[in-house]
C-alpha positions, -999 to +999 in steps of 0.1 A: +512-045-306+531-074-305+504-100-301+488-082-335+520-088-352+523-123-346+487-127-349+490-115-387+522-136-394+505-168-379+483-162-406+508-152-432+494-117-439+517-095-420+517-064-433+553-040-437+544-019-410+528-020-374+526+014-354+508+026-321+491+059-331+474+085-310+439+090-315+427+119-293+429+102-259+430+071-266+458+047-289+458+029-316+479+002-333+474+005-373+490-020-399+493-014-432+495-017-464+476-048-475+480-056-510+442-063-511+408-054-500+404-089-489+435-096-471+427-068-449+389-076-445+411-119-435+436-099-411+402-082-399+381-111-396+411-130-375+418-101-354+381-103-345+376-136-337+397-136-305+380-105-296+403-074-304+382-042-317+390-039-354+383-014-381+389-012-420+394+021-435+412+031-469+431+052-474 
């Protein structure tokens, strides 16, 4: 969780929150909100790029 956070403030598009959620038996670590679309699909895009398993969804 940690290394997502300062991923997203390296890049300046930290978003207010960063939680570890259970999703059946696994985890997950969810950031939100994101002012735009595209800031989330850039936070995406550089999560992805050194290899962490990303997914958009609105809400």
């Amino acid at each position: 969780m940690s290394a997502l956070r300062a991923l997203l403030a390296a890049a300046r598009r930290e978003p207010a929150h960063v939680e570890l959620m259970p999703a059946g038996d696994d985890w997950r670590v969810v950031c939100w909100p994101f002012a735009r679309r595209e800031d989330a699909d850039r936070a995406r895009a550089l999560l992805m790029a050194r290899g962490l398993k990303v997914e958009t969804i609105a809400f």
